[in-house]
Phi, psi and omega in degrees: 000120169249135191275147164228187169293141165300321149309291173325287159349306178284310206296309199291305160347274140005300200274315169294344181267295176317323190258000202252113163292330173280133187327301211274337185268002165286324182280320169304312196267357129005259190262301175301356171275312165308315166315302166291333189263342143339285182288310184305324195288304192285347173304309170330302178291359202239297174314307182311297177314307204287332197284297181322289198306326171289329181286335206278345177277347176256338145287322158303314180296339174299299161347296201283332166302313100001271171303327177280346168264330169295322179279348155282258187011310170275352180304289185330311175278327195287326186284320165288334167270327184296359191258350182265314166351299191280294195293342179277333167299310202253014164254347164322319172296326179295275199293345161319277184298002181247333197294242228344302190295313181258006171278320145322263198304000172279269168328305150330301176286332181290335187252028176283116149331147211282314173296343244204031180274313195274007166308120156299327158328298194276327171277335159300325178295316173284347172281294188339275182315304163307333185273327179316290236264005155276350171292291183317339182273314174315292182308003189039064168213103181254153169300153143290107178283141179269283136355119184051001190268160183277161178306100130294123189292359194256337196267282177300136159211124145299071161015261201244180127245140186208167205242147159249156167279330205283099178326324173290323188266350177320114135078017166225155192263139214274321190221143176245127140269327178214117184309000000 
């Protein structure tokens, strides 16, 4: 048995009408082609809707799919920079609060007597200000150099002003009261 297409079906008629010398068999092939576009047109009419109403239900689910992997995705991104965000916040929060504290053991150690250098003591306080301020490096928060350097307003807040003899120094800072 061989199966066709309901198209197929109509062409092969179609075609068998055109070539059939006999009355009775024109008159059969007829009516069964009429019989067939008949039956095809109301299956269409019956079928088409119910087929439409399913694509329009499998395009809006695509759709919503498509729009529902985009809005994660971006969930996805707005959430890893808010979280590299918070974290760059709290080491901003970190270093608000130890620069004081260790700018503080920078001046303690820089004002250590002279007698008191070959001190353990005083060389622990100078290991303490040193692993700080190597932690703070790891951490990529280094001093601002200052010293011969020009003012910058993004860097710098610039006191005073006071005058030199030295020319190399004109209009550069001259003195750090606090790194």
């Amino acid at each position: 048995m061989v199966r066709v297409t309901l198209d197929e079906a109509k062409t092969m008629m179609r075609k068998a009408l055109v070539e059939s010398d006999d009355y009775r068999s024109l008159f059969e092939l007829q009516r069964d082609l009429f019989i067939l576009e008949e039956y095809t047109n109301q299956f269409q009419t019956q079928v088409d809707p119910k087929i439409k109403e399913l694509e329009d239900i499998a395009k809006n689910a695509q759709y919503s799919y498509i729009m529902l992997k985009s809005e994660f995705d971006s969930l996805v991104r707005r959430t890893e920079n808010d979280a590299k965000e918070s974290k760059v916040n709290q080491l901003i929060e970190l270093a608000k609060k130890l620069t004081p504290i260790i700018d503080q053991l920078g001046q303690t150690v820089s004002h250590i007597p002279a007698e008191l250098a070959d001190n353990t003591w005083a060389a622990g306080v100078k290991l303490v200000y040193e692993n700080a301020i190597k932690t703070l490096a790891a951490l990529g928060i280094t001093l601002i150099p200052t010293i011969g350097e020009e003012p910058d307003m993004e860097l710098h807040e610039p006191l005073s002003v006071e005058p030199t003899d030295e020319e190399s120094l004109k209009g550069k800072i001259t003195k750090e009261f606090q790194p």
